[in-house]
Structures are given as C-alpha cells and as structure tokens.
C-alpha positions as CSV (number, residue, x, y, z in Angstrom):
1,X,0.0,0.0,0.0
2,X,3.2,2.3,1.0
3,X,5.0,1.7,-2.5
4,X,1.3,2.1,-4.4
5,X,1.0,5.5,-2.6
6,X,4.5,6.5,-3.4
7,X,4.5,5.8,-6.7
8,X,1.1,7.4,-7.5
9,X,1.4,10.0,-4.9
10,X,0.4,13.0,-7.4
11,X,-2.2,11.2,-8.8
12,X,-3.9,10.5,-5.2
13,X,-3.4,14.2,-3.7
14,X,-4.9,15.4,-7.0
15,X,-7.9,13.0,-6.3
16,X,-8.3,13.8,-2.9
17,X,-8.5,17.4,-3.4
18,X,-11.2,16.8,-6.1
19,X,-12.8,14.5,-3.4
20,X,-12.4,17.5,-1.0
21,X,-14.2,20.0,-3.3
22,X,-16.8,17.5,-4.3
23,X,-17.6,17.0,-0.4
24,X,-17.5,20.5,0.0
25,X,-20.6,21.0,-2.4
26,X,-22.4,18.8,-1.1
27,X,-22.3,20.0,1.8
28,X,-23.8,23.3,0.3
29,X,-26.4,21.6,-1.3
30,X,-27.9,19.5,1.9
31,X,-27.7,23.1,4.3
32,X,-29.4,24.8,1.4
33,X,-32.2,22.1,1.3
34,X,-32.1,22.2,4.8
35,X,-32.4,26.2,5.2
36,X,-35.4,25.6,2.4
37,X,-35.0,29.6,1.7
38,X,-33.2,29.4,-2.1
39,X,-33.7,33.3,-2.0
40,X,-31.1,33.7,1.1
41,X,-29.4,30.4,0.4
42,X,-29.8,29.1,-2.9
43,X,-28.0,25.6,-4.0
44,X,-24.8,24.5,-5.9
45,X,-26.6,24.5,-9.5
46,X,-29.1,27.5,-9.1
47,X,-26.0,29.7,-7.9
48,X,-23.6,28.4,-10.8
49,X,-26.3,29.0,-13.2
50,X,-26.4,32.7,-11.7
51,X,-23.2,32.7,-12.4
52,X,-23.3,32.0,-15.7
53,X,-25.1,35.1,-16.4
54,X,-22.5,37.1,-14.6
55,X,-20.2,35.8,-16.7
56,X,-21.6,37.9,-20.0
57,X,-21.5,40.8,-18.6
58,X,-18.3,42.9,-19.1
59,X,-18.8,44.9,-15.4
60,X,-18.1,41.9,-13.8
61,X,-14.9,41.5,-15.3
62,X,-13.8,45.0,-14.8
63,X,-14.6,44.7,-11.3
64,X,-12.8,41.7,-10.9
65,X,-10.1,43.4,-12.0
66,X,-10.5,46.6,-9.8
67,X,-10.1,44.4,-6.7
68,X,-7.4,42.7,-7.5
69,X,-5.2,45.3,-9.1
70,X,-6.2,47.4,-5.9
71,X,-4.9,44.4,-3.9
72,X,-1.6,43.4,-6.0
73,X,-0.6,46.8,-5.9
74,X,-1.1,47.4,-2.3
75,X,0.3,43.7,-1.2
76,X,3.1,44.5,-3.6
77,X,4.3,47.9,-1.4
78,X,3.3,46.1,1.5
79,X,6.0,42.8,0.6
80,X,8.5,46.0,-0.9
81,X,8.7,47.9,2.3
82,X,8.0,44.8,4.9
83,X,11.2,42.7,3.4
84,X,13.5,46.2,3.4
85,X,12.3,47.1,6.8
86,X,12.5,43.4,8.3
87,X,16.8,43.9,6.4
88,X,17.4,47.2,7.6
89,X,16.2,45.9,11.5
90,X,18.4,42.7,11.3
91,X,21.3,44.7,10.3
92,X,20.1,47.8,12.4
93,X,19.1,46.5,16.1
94,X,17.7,50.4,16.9
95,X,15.8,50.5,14.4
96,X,14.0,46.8,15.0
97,X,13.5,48.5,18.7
98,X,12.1,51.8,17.3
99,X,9.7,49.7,14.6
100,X,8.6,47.1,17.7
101,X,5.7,49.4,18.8
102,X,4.9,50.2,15.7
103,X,4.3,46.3,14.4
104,X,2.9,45.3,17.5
105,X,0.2,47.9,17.9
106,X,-0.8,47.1,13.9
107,X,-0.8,43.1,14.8
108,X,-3.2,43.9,17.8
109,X,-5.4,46.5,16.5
110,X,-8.5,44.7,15.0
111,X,-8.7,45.8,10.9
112,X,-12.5,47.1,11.4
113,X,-11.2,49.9,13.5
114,X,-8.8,50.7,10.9
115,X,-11.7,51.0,8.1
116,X,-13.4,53.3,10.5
117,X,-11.5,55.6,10.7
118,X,-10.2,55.6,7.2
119,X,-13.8,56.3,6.6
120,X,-13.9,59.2,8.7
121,X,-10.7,60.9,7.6
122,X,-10.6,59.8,4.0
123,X,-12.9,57.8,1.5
124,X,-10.2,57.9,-1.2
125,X,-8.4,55.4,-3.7
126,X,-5.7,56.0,-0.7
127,X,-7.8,54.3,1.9
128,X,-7.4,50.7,0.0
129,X,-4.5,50.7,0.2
130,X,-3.6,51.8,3.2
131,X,-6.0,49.2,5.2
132,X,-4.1,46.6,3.2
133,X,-0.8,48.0,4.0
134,X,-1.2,48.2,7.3
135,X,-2.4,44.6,8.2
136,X,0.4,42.9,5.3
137,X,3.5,44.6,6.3
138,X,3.8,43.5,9.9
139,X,3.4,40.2,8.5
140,X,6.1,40.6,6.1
141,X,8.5,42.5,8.2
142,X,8.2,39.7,10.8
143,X,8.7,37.4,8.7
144,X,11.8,38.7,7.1
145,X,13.1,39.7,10.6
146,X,12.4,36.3,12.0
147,X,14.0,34.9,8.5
148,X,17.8,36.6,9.2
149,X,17.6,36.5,13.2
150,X,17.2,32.7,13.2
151,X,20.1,32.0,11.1
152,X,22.4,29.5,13.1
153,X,24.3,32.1,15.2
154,X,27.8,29.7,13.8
155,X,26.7,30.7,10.4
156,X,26.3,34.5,11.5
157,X,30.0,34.1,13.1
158,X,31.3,32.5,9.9
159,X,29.9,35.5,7.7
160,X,30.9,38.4,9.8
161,X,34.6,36.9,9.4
162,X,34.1,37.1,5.2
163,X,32.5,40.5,5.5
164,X,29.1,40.6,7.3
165,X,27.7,43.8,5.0
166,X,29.1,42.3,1.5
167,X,25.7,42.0,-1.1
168,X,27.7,38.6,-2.2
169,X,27.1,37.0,1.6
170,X,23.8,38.6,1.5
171,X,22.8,37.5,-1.3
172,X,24.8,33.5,-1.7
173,X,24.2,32.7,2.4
174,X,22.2,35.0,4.7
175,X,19.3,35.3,2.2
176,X,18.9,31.5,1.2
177,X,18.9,30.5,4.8
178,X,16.2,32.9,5.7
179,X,14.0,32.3,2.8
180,X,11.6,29.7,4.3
181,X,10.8,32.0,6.6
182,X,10.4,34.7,3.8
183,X,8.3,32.5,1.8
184,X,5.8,31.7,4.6
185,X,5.4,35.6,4.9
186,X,4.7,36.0,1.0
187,X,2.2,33.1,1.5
188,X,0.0,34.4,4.3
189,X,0.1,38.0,2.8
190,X,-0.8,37.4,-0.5
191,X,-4.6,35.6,0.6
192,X,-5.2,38.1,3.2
193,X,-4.3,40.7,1.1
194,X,-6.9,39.9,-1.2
195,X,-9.4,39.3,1.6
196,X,-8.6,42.4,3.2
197,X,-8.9,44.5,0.1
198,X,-12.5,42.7,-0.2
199,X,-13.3,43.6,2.9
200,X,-12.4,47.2,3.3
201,X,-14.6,47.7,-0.4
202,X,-17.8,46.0,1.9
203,X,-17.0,48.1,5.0
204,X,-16.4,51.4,3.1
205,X,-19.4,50.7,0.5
206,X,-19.5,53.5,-2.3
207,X,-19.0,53.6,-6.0
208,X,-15.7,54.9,-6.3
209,X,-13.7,51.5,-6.5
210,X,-16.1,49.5,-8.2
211,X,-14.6,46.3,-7.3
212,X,-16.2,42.9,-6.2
213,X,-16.5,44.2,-2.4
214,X,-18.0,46.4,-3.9
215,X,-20.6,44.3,-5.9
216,X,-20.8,42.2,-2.8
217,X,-21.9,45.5,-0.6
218,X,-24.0,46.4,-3.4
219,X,-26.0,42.9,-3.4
220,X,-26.7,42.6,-0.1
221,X,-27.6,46.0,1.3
222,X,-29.4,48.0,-1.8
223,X,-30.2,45.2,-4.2
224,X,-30.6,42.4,-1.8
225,X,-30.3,39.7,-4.5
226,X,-28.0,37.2,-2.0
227,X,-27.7,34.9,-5.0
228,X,-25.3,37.2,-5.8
229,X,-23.4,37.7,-3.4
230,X,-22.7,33.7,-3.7
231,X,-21.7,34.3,-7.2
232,X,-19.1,36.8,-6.8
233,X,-17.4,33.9,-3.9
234,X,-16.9,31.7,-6.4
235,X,-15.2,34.2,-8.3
236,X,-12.7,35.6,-5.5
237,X,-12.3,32.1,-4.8
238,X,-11.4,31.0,-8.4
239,X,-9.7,34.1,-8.8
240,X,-6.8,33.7,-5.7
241,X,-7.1,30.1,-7.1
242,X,-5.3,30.8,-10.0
243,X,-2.8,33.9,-7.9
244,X,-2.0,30.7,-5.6
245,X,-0.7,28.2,-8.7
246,X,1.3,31.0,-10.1
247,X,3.2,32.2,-6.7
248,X,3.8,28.3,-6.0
249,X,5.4,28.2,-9.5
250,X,7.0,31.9,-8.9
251,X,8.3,30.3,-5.2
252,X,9.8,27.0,-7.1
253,X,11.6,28.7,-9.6
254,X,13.3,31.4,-7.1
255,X,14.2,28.5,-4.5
256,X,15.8,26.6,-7.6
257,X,17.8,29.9,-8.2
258,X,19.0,30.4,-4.6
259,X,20.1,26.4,-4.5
C-alpha cells in the first residue's frame, strides 16, 4: 500500500483534493435544502447558473479586475517595504527596537477599526491601500526579521569573518537561509491581502472603486439579491485560485535559483 501510494502519490493528492471540493458542495447543497429559503441560500446549481449570467456581462470583469489590481498593488508595497524594513532591523538593532511598537500595535489592532477611521478621515483610492498595508507589512516584516535573526548564530560568526555587510554574503548565504521563513510571509500575505482588500470595499461601501467588495456590498444591502453575493465567492475564490498556482510556481523557480 506504502509503494502504491509512493509511486502514485500526485495522482492520489490530485484525487483527494477533487474529493475534497466534491464533499465540499455537497455540503452546500444538503444546508441549502435544509435552510429551504433558495432566495437567502440558494443551492450549488441555481448559484452556478447565476453565475453564468455574470459571466456575459463585461462589469463583472472590470470589477474583478479593480479588486485585484487594488490588492496586488497594495500587497506589492506592502512585501517592498516589509522585506526592506524586516533587512534594515536585522542589520540595524535600533531600528528593529524603534519599529517594535509600531508592528505590534498594527498586529493587535482589530482591521475594522482601521476602516473606521479611514472612513472618517478619508474615502479615497488612498484608503485601500492603506487598510491593506497596514495589516500585510507586519506580517512581512516579521517574517523577514524572523527569517535573518534565526540563522544559526555559527553561520552568522562565519559570515561576519568574510564581510558581514558584503551583497555577495547577503545574497549566496544570509538570504537562502532565511527564505523559508520569507516565503511563509509571502504566502499568508498574499490571501489576506486579497481578503482584506474585499473587505475594506464591503465596509467602506460606495461607488468609487467598483470592485467585487463592492458588488458584494452592493448585493446585499441595496439590491438584496443574495444569490449574488454567492456568485461573486466563487469568483474571489477561483480568482486567488489561479494567484495561488502562479506564486507556487513563482516560489519554485526562485528556490531553484538560490540552490
């Protein structure tokens, strides 16, 4: 059974997650029969069929992509500043003291007071990206700072006698050995970005941004077509789907380049 497994073992993850997904419907479709109420909590086939329609109108696209060039390009400042920042305090032990209050009071505070006042200060394209940025870089700063600091200390000893501050050590040793950490960062960031940014377009709820938060906001407070709101799930869902294959294929090919 061990040998059968190993030799087929991509064959039988690939089925399981397919099992997994199949499950999962079916577990939508016996609580929606159960609820008995397809207006609030229609089934698997009425909802895809909704989505079909969806699907030939060109808003939905654009909206789609709204929210997530809103999102990439906030996540992207967020990784930017969180991996420079998380450098500069390995390197630079007062700054990592000066930043600590700063990540730690972002960590703690919950995002939906954040919105708030956002929305009370400012309701502009800034806002989005600011809510992003300010729950994705202490997640990338940790991570990078975590990355470097738990580098075996022998290692650390070794490089400060070749030239601790050298881009070549940085580069060939320090930054190989913290990438696992690195890449669990990038990992967590990039879905939360893209829940965040989904989020914040619910919470702030007007027209500017025209994303799928917003569409989402849209359905289920001035439309209230919850059908809808279903829909435009499957499409964030399908959506960070396809962002998740291509960062797992991005995150092979850079580990292949730093081995």
């Amino acid at each position: 059974m061990k040998q059968f497994y190993k030799n087929h073992k991509s064959l039988i993850n690939i089925l399981f997650v397919i099992l997994g997904i199949v499950f999962l419907f079916l577990v939508w479709d016996v609580a929606s029969r159960s609820y008995n109420s397809p207006y609030v909590f229609p089934n698997v086939i009425d909802t895809f069929a909704n989505l079909g329609l969806l699907l030939t109108q060109k808003s939905i696209y654009l909206s789609t992509l709204t929210t997530l060039g809103m999102a990439l390009l906030a996540i992207i400042f967020s990784l930017i500043f969180g991996f420079v920042f998380g450098v500069l305090s390995f390197y630079i032990e007062l700054l990592r003291n000066f930043l600590r209050p700063f990540v730690s009071f972002f960590k703690i505070i919950p995002t939906v007071c954040v919105v708030i006042l956002l929305i009370l200060f400012s309701k502009g394209f800034a806002s989005y990206l600011i809510i992003v940025f300010l729950v994705i870089f202490p997640i990338m700063y940790e991570s990078t700072l975590n990355g470097f600091i738990n580098i075996d200390k022998y290692i650390i000893e070794s490089c400060k006698m070749e030239g601790f501050y050298r881009p070549k050590v940085f580069l060939k040793v320090l930054l190989p050995m913290s990438f696992p950490y690195i890449n669990l960062g990038l990992i967590q960031s990039i879905g939360l970005g893209l829940k965040v940014e989904i989020m914040s377009e619910i919470l702030i709820g007007y027209g500017s941004i025209r994303g799928l938060g917003y569409l989402i906001y849209e359905a289920q407070s001035i439309t209230f077509n919850f059908i809808d709101i279903y829909s435009y799930v499957i499409i964030v869902i399908f959506v960070y789907g396809i962002i998740d294959l291509l960062l797992f294929l991005l995150r092979k090919r850079i580990k292949e380049k730093i081995n």
